[in-house]
C-alpha positions in Angstrom: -102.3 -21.0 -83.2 -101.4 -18.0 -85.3 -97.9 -17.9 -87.4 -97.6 -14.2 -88.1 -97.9 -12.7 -91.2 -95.6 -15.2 -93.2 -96.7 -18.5 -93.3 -93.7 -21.5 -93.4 -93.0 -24.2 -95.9 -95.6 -27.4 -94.6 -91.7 -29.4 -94.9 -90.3 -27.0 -92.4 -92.3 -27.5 -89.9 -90.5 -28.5 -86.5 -91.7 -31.7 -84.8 -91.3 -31.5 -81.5 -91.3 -35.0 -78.9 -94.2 -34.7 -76.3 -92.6 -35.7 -72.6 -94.2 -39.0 -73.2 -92.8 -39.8 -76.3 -89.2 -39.4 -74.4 -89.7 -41.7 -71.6 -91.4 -44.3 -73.8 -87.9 -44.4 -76.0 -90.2 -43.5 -79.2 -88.9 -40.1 -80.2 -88.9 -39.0 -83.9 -85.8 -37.1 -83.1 -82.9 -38.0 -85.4 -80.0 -40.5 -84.1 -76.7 -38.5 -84.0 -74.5 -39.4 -86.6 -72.4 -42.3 -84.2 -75.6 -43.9 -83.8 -76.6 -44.2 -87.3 -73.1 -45.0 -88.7 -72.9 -48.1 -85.6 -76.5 -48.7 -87.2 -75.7 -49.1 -90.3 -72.3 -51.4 -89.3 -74.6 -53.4 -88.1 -77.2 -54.0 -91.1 -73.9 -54.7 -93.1 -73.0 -57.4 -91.1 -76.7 -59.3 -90.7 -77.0 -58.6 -94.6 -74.1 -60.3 -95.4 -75.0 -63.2 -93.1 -78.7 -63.3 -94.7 -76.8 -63.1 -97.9 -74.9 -65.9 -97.3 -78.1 -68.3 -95.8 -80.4 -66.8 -98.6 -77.8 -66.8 -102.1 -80.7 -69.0 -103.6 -84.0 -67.2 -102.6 -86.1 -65.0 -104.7 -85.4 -61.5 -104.3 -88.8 -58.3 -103.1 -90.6 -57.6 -105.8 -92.2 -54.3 -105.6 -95.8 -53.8 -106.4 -97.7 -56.0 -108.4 -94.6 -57.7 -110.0 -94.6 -60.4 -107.2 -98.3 -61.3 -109.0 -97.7 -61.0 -112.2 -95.2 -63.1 -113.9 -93.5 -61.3 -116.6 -91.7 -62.8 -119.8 -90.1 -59.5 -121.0 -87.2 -60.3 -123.4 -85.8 -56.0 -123.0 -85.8 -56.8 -118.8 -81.9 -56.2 -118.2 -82.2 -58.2 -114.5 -79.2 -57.0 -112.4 -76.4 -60.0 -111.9 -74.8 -60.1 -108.6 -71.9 -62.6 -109.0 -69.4 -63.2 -106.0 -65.5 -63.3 -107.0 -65.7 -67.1 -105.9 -68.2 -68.0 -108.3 -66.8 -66.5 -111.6 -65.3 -68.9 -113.5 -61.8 -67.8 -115.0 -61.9 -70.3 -118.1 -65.1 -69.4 -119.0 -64.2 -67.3 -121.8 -67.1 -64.8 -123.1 -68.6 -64.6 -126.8 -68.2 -62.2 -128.9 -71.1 -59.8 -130.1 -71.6 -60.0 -134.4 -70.0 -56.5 -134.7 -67.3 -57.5 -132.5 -66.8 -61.0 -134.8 -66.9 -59.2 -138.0 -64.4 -56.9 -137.3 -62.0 -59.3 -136.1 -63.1 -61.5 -139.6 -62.7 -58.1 -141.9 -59.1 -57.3 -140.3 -58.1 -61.4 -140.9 -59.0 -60.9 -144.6 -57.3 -57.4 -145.2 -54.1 -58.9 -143.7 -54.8 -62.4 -145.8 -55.1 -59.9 -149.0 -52.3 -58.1 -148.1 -49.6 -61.2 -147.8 -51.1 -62.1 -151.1 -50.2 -58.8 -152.5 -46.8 -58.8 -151.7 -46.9 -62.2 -153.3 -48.2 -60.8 -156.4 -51.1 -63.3 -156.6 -54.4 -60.6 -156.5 -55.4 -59.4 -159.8 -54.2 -55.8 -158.5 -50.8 -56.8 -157.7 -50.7 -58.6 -161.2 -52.4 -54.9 -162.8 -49.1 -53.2 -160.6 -46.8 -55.4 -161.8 -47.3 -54.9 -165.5 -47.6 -51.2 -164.9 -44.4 -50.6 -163.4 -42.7 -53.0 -165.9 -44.3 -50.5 -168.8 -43.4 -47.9 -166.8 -39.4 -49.2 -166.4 -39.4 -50.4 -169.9 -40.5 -46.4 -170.9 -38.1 -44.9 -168.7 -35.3 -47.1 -170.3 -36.1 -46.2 -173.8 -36.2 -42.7 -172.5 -33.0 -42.7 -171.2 -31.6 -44.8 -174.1 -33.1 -41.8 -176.7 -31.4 -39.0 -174.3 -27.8 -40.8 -174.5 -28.1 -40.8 -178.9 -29.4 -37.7 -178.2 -26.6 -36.2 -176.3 -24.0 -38.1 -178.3 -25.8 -36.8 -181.8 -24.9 -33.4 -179.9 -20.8 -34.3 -179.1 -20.7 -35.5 -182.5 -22.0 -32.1 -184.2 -20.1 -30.2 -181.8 -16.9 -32.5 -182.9 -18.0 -31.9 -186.8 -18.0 -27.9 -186.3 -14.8 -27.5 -184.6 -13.1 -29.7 -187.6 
């Protein structure tokens, strides 16, 4: 049977049901959208009941994995674990970069009490500096105070 002069996409065909098809129930036509939402209400529920009776049963495998056993240490397997089964206590280790950072922060705030303390070579460095550092400033100020009373008194000598 001829198309025309423009020939359709083969996935655009229409499929039409033969009178046969319709009074045998076996149409290809597609459910209306009640239908399939009821349908899929339904597979819900009967999974969750197969889940329930089947927790402990091996799950499809697709292909050739069912006849090939596989010991891949990379294979991330998905975990499906119900609220009731988690336990709360179980408390979850940490990875090495997680560890280490919580080790390196521990030891900057260990090195940091001592510090203040004064009990780190650096603090004991500080310490002496700013003691050189006061003792300079106090000579500094001591030589401005002869300085300025040098100045009084030569100012005292000239108007005599």
């Amino acid at each position: 049977m001829g198309r025309g002069k423009f020939k359709g996409k083969p996935t655009g065909r229409r499929q039409f049901s033969t009178p046969e098809e319709m009074l045998a129930g076996t149409s290809a036509r597609p459910r209306t959208f009640k239908e399939a939402e009821a349908e899929e209400k339904e597979e819900e529920r009967s999974d969750e009941e197969s889940e329930e009776e089947s927790e402990e049963e091996t799950e499809k495998r697709k292909g050739t994995q069912g006849l090939i056993e596989i010991e891949n240490p990379n294979l991330v397997k998905p975990k499906n674990v119900k609220a009731r089964n988690v336990d709360a206590e179980k408390t979850t280790e940490l990875s090495r970069r997680e560890r280490e950072e919580i080790e390196r922060q521990k030891a900057h705030e260990r090195y940091m009490r001592l510090q203040e303390q004064g009990k780190t070579e650096q603090a004991r460095k500080d310490l002496e500096r700013l003691a050189l550092v006061r003792q300079q400033r106090a000579e500094a100020a001591k030589k401005r105070e002869e300085e300025k009373a040098a100045k009084e008194q030569k100012k005292a000598e000239a108007r005599k």
